[in-house]
C-alpha atoms as one frame of an Amber mdcrd trajectory, in Angstrom:
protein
 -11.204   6.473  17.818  -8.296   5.973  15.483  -9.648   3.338  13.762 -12.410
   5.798  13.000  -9.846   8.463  12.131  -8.760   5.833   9.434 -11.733   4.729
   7.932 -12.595   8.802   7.558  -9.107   9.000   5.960  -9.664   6.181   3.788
 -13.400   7.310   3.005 -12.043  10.776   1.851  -9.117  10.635   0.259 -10.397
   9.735  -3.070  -9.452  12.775  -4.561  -9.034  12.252  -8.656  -6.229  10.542
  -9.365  -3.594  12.723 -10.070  -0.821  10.057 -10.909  -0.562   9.080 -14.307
   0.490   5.271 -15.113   3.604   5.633 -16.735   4.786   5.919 -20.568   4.186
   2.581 -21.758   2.488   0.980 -18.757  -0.983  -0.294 -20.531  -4.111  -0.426
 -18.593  -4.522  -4.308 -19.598  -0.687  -4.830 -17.788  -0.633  -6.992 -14.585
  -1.794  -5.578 -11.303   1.748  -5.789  -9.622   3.081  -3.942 -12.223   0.775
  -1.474 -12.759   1.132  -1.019  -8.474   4.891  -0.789  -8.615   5.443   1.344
 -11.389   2.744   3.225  -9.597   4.839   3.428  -6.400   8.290   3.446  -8.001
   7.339   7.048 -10.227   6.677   8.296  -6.648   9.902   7.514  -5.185  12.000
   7.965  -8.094  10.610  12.327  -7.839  10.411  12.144  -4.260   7.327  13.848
  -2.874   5.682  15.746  -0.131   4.297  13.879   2.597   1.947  16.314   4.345
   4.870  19.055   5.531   7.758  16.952   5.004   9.520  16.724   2.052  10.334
  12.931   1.056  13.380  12.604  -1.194  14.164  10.356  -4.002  14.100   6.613
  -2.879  15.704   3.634  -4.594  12.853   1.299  -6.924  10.910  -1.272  -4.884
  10.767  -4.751  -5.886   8.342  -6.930  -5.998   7.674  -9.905  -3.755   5.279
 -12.600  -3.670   5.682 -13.327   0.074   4.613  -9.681   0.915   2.016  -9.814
  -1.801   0.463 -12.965   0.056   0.436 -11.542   2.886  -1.312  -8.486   1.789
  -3.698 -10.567   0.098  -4.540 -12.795   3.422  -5.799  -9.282   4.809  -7.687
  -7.690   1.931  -9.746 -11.010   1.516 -10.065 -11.053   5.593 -11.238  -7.634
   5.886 -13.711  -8.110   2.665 -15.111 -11.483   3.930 -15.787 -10.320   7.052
 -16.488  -6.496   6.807 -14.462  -4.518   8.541 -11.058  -1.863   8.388  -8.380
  -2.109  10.365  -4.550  -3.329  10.608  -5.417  -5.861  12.737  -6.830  -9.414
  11.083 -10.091 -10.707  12.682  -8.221 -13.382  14.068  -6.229 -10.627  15.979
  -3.232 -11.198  13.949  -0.945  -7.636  12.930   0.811  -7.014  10.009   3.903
  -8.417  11.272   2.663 -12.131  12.270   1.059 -11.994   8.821   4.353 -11.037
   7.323   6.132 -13.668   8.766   3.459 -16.057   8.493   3.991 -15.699   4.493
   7.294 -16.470   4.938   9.038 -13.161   4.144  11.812 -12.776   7.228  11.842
  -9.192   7.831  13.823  -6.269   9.551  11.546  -3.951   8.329   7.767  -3.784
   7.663   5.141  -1.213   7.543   1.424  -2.010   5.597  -0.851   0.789   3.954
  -4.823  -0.210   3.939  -7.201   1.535   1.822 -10.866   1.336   1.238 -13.091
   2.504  -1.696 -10.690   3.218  -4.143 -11.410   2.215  -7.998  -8.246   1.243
  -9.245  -4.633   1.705  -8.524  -3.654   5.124  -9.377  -6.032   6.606  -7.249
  -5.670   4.168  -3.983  -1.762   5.022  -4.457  -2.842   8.947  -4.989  -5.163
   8.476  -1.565  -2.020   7.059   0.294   0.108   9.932  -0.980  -2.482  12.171
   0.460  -2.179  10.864   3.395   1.404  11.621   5.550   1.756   8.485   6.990
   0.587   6.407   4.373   2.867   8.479   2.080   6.136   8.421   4.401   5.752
   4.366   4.198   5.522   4.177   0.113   8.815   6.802   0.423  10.977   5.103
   3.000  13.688   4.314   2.013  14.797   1.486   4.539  11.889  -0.632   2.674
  13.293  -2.455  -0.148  10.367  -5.169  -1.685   6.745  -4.824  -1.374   3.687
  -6.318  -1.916   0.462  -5.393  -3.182  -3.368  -6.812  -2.878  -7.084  -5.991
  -3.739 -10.387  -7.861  -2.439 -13.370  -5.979  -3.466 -12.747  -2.010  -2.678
 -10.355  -3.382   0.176  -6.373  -2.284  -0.583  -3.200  -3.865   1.393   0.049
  -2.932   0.440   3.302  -4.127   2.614   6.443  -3.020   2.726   9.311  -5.136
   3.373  13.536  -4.832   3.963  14.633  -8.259   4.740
């Protein structure tokens, strides 16, 4: 049922985007960039996550470990056709984590489905309070970002 619940989430949240890249960003920029200036603008206003009121966060960083990671899972769940946090192979977001060689304290992952481009998967995950309170967290310090097909993974990472 919650995986379900998700999918109906994901599915429906594709509301217009409503966050704009920022001053300067160009469309043609790289897709990390473009994702964590996307993520950063939220942070840096703090935002509403459903009823509860996220403050201002310190910037993300970028990292490539988390970013693999993410990617490992978006190309999983495209190749094989499915939607969930768990990896057909039955691995979770933390074994892929580590697996990428990131050594973590702290990890959460967003996944997303159906979304045409970054603004609005990172609008849907705003949308959504759970997705929302990860992006705004501030114990997560890095993250990483990755698309296969309409398939999103973002982790979050505080080594």
């Amino acid at each position: 049922m919650p995986t379900i619940l998700l999918l109906a989430l994901a599915l429906f949240s594709c509301a217009p985007p409503q966050i704009e890249p920022p001053a300067g960003e160009p469309e043609e920029a790289p897709f990390e960039s473009r994702m964590l200036s996307a993520v950063n603008a939220l942070r840096e206003r703090g935002c509403r996550c459903g009823s509860r009121w996220m403050p201002p966060a310190p910037p993300l960083s970028w990292n490539g470990q988390l970013a693999r990671a993410a990617q490992r899972h978006a190309d999983d769940m495209y190749r094989n056709g499915f939607f969930n946090h768990r990896g057909s192979d039955g691995s979770d977001m933390a074994q892929r984590i580590s697996e990428a060689g990131y050594r973590w304290r702290a990890v959460a992952e967003n996944i997303a489905w159906g979304h045409p481009d970054v603004a609005a998967v990172v609008q849907g995950w705003k949308d959504s309070p759970g997705h929302c309170e990860n992006m705004m967290d501030g114990e997560y310090t890095e993250m990483g970002a990755a698309r296969a097909g309409m398939y999103w993974v973002q982790d979050l990472g505080r080594q």
